[in-house]
C-alpha positions as CSV (number, residue, x, y, z in Angstrom):
1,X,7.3,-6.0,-12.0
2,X,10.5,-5.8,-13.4
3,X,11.1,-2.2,-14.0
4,X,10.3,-0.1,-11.1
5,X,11.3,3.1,-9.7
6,X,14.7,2.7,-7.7
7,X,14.6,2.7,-3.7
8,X,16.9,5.2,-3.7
9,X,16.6,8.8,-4.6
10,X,18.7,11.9,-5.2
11,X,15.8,14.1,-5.2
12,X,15.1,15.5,-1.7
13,X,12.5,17.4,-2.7
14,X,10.4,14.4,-4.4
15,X,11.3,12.1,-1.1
16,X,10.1,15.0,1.0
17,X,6.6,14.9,-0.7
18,X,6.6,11.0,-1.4
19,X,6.9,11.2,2.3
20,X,3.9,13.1,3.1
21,X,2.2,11.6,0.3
22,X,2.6,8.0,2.0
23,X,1.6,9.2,5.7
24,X,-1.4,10.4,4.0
25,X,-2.3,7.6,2.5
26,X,-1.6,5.3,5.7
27,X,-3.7,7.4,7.8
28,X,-6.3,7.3,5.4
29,X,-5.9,4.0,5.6
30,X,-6.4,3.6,8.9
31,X,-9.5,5.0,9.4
32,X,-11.3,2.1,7.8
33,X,-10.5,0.3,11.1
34,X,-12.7,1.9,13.5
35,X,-15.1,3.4,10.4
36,X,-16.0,-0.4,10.2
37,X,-15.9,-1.2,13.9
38,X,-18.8,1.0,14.5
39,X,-20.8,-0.3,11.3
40,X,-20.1,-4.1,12.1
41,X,-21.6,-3.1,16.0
42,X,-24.8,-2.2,14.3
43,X,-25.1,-5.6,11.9
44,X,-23.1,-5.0,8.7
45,X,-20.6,-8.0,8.1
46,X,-17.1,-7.6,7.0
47,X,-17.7,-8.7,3.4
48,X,-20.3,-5.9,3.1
49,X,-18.1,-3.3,4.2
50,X,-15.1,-4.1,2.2
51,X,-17.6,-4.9,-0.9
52,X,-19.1,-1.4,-0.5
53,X,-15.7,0.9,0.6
54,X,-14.1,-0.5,-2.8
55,X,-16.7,0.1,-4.6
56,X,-17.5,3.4,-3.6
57,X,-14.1,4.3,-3.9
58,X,-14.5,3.6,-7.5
59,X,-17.3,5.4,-7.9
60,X,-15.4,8.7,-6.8
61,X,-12.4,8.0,-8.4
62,X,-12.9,6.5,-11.8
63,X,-14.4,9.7,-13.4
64,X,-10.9,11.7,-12.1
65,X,-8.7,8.8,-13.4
66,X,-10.5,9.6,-16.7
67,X,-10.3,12.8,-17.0
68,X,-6.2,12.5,-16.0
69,X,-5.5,10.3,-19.0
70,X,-6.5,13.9,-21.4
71,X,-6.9,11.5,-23.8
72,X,-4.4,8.8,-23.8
73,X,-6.7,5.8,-24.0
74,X,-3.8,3.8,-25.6
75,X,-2.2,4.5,-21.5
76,X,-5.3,2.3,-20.5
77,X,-4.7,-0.4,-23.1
78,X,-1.0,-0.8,-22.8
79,X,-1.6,-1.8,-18.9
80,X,-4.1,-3.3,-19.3
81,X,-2.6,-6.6,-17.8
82,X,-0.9,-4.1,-14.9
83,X,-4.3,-3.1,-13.7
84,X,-6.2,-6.2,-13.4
85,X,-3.1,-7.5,-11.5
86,X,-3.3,-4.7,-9.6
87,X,-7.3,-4.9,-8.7
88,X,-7.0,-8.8,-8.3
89,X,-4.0,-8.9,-6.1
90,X,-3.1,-5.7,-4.5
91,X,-6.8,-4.6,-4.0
92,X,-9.1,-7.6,-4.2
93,X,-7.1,-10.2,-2.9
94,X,-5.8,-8.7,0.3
95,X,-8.6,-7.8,1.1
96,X,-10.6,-11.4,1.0
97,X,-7.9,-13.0,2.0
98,X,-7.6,-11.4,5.2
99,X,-11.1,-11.5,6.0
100,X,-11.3,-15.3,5.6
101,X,-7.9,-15.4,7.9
102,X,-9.7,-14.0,10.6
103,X,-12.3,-16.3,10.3
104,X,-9.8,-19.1,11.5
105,X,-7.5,-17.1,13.5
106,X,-7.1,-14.2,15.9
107,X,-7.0,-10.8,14.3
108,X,-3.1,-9.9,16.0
109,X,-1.4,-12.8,14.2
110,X,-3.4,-11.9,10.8
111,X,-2.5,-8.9,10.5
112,X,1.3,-9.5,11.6
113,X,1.8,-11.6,8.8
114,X,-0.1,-9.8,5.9
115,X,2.0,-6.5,7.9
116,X,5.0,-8.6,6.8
117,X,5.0,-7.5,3.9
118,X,7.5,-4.7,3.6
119,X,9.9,-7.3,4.6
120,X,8.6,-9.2,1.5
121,X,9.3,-5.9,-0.6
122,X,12.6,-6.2,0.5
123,X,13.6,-9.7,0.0
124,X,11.9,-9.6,-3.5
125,X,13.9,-6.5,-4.6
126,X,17.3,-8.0,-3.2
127,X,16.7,-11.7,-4.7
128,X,15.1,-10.4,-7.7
129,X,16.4,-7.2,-8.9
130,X,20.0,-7.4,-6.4
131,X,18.9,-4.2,-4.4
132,X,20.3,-5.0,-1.7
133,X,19.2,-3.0,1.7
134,X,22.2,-1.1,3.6
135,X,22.9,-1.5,7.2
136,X,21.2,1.3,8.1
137,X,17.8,0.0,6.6
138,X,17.9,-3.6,8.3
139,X,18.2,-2.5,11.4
140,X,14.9,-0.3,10.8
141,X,13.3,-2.8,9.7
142,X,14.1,-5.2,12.8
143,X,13.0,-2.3,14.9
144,X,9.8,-1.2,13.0
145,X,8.7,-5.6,13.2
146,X,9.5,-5.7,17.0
147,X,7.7,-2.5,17.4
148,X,4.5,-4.0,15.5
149,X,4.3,-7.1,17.7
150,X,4.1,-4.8,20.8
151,X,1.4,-2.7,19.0
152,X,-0.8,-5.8,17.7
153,X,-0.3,-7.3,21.7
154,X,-0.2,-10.8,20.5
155,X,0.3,-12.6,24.2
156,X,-2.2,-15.6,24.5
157,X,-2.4,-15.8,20.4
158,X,-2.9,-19.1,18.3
159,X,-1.8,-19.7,15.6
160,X,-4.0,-21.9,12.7
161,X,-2.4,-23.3,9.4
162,X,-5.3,-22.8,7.5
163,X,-5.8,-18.9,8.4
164,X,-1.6,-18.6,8.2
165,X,-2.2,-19.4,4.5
166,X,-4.7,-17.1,4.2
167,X,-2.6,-14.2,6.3
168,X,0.1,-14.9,3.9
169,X,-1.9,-14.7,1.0
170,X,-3.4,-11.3,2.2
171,X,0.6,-10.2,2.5
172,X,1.6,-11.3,-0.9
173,X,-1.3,-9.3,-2.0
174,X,-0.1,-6.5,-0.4
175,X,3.0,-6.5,-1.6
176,X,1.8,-6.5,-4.9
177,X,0.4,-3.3,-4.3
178,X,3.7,-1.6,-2.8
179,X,5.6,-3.2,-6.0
180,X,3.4,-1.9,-8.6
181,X,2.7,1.4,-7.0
182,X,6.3,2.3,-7.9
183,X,6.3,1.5,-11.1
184,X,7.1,4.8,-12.6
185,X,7.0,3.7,-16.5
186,X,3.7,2.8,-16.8
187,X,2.8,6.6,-18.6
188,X,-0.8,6.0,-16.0
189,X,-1.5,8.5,-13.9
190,X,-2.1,8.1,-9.9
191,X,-5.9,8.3,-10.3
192,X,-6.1,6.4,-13.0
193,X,-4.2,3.2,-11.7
194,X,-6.1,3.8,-8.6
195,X,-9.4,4.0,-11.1
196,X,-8.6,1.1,-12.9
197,X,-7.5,-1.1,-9.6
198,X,-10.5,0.0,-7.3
199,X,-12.9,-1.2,-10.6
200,X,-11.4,-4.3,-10.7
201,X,-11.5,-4.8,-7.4
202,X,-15.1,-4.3,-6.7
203,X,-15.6,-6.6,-9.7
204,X,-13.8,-9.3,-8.0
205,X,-15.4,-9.1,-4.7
206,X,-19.2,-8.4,-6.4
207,X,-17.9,-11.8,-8.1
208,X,-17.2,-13.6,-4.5
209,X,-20.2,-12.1,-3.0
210,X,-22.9,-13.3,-5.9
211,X,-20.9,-16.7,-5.1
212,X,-21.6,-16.6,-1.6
213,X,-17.8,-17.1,-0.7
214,X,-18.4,-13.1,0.9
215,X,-21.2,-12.8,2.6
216,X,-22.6,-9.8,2.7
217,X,-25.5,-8.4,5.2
218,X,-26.1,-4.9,5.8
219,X,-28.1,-2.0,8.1
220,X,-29.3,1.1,8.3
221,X,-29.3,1.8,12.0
222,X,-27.0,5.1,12.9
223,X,-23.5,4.1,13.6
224,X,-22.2,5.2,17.1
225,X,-19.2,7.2,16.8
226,X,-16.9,9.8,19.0
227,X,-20.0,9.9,21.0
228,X,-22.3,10.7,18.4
229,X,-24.8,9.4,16.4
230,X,-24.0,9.0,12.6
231,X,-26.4,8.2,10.0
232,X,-25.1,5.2,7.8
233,X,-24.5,6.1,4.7
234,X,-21.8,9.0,5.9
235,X,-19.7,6.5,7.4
236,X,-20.3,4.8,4.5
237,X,-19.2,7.8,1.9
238,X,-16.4,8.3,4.5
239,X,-14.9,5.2,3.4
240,X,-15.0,5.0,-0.3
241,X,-13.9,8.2,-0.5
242,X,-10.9,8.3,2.3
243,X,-10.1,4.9,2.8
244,X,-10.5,3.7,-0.7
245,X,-10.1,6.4,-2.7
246,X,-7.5,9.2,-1.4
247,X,-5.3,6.2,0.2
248,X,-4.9,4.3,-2.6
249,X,-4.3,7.5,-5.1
250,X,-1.9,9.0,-2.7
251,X,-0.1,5.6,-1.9
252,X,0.4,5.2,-5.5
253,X,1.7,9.1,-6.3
254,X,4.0,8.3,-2.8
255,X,5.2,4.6,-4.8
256,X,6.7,6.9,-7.3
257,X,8.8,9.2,-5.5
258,X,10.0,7.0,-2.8
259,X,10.2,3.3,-4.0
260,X,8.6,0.2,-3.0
261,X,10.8,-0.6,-0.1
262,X,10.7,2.8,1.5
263,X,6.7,3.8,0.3
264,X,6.3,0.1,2.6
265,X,7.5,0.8,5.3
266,X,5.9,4.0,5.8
267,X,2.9,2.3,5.2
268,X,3.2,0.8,8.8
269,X,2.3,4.1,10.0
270,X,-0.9,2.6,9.2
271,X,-0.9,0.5,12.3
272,X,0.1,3.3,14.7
273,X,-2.5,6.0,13.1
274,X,-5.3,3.0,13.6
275,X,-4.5,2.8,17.2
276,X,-4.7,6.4,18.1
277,X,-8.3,6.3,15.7
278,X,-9.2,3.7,17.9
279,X,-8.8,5.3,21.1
280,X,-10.4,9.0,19.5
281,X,-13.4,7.9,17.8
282,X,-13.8,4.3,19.6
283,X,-12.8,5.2,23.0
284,X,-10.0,2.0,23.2
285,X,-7.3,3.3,25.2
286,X,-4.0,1.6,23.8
287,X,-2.3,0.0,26.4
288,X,1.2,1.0,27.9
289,X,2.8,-2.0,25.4
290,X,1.0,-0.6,22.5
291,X,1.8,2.7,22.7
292,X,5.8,1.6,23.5
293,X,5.4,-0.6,20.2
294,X,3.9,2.5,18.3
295,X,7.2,4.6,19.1
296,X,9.1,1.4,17.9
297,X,7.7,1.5,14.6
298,X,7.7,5.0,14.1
299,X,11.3,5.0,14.8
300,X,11.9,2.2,12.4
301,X,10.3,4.1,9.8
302,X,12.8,7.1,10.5
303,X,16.0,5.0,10.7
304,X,15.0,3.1,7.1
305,X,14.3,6.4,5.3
306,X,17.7,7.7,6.4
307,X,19.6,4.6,4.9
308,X,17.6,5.0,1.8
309,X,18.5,9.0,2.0
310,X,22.3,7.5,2.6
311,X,22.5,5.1,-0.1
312,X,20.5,8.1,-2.3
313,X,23.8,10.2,-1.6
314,X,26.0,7.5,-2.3
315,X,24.2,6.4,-5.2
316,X,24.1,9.6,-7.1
317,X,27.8,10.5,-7.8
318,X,27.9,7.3,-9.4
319,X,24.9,8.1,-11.7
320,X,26.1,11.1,-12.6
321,X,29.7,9.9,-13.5
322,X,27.3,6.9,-15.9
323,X,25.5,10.3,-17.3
324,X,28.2,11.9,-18.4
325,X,30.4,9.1,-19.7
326,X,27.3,8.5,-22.5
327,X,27.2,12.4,-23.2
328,X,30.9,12.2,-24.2
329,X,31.4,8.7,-25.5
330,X,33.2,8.8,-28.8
331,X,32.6,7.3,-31.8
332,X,35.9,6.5,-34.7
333,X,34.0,7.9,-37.7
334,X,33.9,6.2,-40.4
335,X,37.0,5.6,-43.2
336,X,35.4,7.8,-47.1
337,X,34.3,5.6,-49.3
338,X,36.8,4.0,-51.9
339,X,36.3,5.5,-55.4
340,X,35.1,2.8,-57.8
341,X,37.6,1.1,-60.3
């Protein structure tokens, strides 16, 4: 994770679209929140669902993560270590590790901590590679954080040391995925990253499951949802394609174009979007609280993409200035050679 792309950008028009790209992929996101509410109300555990979403999305996307490498096998080889860090961490890991935290403490104060981890994207990135966040960005960030512990509604939690380890290790797993999403000099394609993680992440949970450390149980009664009744396996497809397979290809593509620490906090759009899915498909009306905490974090978002956009512009003269300075640098040439005795 050493080389990644920068968290600031001169091009407007790529931020524009890694923008887009990275509300797409938290709303996608956020549909596998109530998609799986509804299948868990008709007897499917957690571990089944999460089993089954990766490895669907796998399924869809692996033959168009092929087909984008036109050829370059070597691509595949060469990050080879990237993508199994990728599927362990960023896909696998989060994911069991949040679902064992739940099992030991409330779901608000699980997903506060593993939603730390943009704040963990930016500590990393100032400690480790000295990019150090402007004004601007902090005080997103403090207002994005307040504005998800209104939306979670966290009064009367408790708190366990056991499932805060766990939390934690579900946010460290997610902030492997916003790291390594921006790597831009991989030469791997979107899809195929997303291909190669989503494999290796079915793998690992398949591995957990034939273990029994996932348990897995299933149905095939119709799954209740925005008032109708839906037959199983299309909530199922649902998710491996949308919530596996276009959020993780277009959180990737967004990675590239806007950074780690910007591509992060977008991704808390997540929690907003899953609110407002709740209340349309689930019928949970967000309270008062949660819908004050949901303009909170939306405005924390806005307020860190402008002091990336700021230090963008302030950034770029200075590139530019480095650009040119290596087009013109001059070299003394070098003295004829003596004539021999």
């Amino acid at each position: 994770m050493d080389r990644m792309t920068p968290d600031v950008t001169a091009g407007r028009p790529a931020t524009s679209t890694g923008l887009i790209l990275a509300v797409v992929s938290a709303v996608s996101f956020s549909l596998s929140g109530p998609l799986a509410g509804a299948l868990f109300d008709t007897g499917w555990t957690p571990g089944a669902v999460v089993l089954v979403r990766v490895a669907a999305g796998a399924l869809v996307v692996l033959p168009l993560g092929l087909r984008a490498l036109r050829g370059d096998r070597g691509a595949v080889r060469r990050n080879a270590r990237l993508i199994v860090v990728y599927g362990a961490l960023g896909v696998a890991a989060t994911q069991f590790c949040y679902f064992v935290a739940v099992q030991h403490m409330q779901v608000g104060p699980a997903l506060l901590i593993e939603y730390s981890a943009p704040v963990a994207v930016v500590v990393w990135l100032w400690l480790r590679h000295g990019q150090r966040p402007a004004r601007t960005t902090l005080g997103g960030i403090a207002l994005a954080v307040g504005g998800l512990v209104l939306v979670l509604d966290l009064a009367g939690a408790r708190l366990s040391v056991v499932g805060t380890a766990w939390a934690l290790g579900a946010m460290v797993g997610a902030s492997v995925y916003f790291l390594l999403n921006a790597r831009a000099d991989t030469g791997l394609p979107p899809l195929s990253l997303a291909a190669g993680g989503l494999t290796v992440g079915a793998a690992v949970l398949g591995l957990l499951a034939a273990v029994g450390l996932l348990p897995v149980a299933a149905s095939t009664q119709p799954v209740a949802l925005g008032g109708a009744a839906l037959p199983w396996w299309s909530v199922l497809a649902v998710l491996g394609l949308v919530t596996a397979g276009v959020a993780y290809v277009t959180g990737i593509a967004a990675g590239r174009r806007l950074g780690a620490r910007l591509a992060a906090f977008t991704g808390l759009l997540e929690v907003l979007s899953a609110v407002l899915l709740a209340w349309l498909l689930l019928d949970e009306l967000p309270s008062p609280v949660q819908l004050t905490g949901g303009v909170l974090v939306l405005g924390g978002v806005v307020v860190v993409q402008q002091g990336e956009a700021a230090a963008a512009r302030r950034a770029a003269p200075a590139a530019a200035v480095r650009r040119r300075r290596g087009c013109t640098a001059w070299t003394a040439p070098s003295p004829p050679p003596r004539p021999s005795a």
